[in-house]
C-alpha positions as CSV (number, residue, x, y, z in Angstrom):
1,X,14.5,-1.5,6.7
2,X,15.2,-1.3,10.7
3,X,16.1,2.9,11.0
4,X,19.5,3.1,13.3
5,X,20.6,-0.2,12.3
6,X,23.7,-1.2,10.0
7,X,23.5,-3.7,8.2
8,X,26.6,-6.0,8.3
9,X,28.7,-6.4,4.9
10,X,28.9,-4.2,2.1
11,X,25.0,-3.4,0.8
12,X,24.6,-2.9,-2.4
13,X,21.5,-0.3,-3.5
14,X,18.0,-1.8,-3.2
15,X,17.0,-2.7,-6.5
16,X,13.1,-2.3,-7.6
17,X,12.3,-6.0,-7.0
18,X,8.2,-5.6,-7.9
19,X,5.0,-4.5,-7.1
20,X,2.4,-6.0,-4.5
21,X,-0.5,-4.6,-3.0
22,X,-0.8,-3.8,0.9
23,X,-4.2,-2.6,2.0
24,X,-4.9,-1.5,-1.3
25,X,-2.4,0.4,-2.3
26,X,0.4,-0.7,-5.0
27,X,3.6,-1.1,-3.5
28,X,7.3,-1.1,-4.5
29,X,9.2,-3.9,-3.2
30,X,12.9,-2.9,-2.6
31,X,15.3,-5.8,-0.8
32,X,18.8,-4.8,0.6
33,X,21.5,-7.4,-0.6
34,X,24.5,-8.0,1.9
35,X,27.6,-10.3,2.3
36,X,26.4,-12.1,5.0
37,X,23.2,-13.7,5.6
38,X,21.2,-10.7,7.1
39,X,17.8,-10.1,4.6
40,X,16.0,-6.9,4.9
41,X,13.1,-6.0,2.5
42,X,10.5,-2.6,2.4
43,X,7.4,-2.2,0.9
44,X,6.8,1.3,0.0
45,X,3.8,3.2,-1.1
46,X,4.2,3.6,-5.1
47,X,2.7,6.9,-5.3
48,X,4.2,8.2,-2.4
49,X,7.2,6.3,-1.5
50,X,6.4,6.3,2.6
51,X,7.7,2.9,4.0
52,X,4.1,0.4,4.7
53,X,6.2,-2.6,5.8
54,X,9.9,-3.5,7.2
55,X,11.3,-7.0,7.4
56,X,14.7,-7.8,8.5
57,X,15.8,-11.6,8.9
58,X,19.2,-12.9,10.2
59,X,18.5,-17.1,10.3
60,X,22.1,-17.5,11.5
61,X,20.4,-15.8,15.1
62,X,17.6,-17.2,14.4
63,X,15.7,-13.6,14.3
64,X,13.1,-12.7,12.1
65,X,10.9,-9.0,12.5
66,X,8.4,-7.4,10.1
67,X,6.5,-4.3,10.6
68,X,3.7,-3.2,9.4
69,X,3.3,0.6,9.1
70,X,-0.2,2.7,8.9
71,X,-0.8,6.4,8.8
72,X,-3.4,8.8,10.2
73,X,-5.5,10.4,8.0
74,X,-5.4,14.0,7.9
75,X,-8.6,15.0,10.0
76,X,-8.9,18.2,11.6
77,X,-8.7,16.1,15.2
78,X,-5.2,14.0,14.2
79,X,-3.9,17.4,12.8
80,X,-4.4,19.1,16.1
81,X,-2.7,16.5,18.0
82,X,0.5,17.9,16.0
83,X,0.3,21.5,18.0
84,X,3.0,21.8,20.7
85,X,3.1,23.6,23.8
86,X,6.0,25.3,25.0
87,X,6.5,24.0,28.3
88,X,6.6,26.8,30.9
89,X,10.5,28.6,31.4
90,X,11.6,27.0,28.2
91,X,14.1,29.9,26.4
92,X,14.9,30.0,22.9
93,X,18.9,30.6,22.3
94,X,20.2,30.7,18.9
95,X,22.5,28.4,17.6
């Protein structure tokens, strides 16, 4: 599903709706239901529930997206990229 969006209607959970596979890896298909005519569907990793596709579809707008989603492996060079620098004068206050 689109993150920061809400979905119009009442939406009832996403019921398992099958299994696919998506680059080789067995997926979960969950579909949220709503009272009007807005359709959005993820595919999530079954092993590790992380999201590997988003669709949302509203045909009254005429407006369709999907997403697909892919993940770095965890080599030493991607799990530098993940070290921050403090950036010069930055202070730490406590909340």
């Amino acid at each position: 599903m689109v993150r920061g969006t809400r979905l119009p209607g009442p939406v009832s959970p996403a019921p398992r709706q099958g299994r696919t596979v998506i680059d080789g890896q067995q997926a979960l298909i969950l579909t949220a239901l709503t009272a009007s005519d807005v359709s959005a569907r993820e595919w999530v990793s079954a092993s590790t529930y992380l999201p590997l596709r988003a669709s949302l579809s509203v045909p009254s707008l005429h407006f369709s997206q999907i997403s697909s989603i892919s993940y770095l492996p965890p080599t030493t060079a991607n799990l530098a990229q993940l070290t921050i620098t403090i950036p010069v004068g930055f202070t730490h206050r406590q909340p």
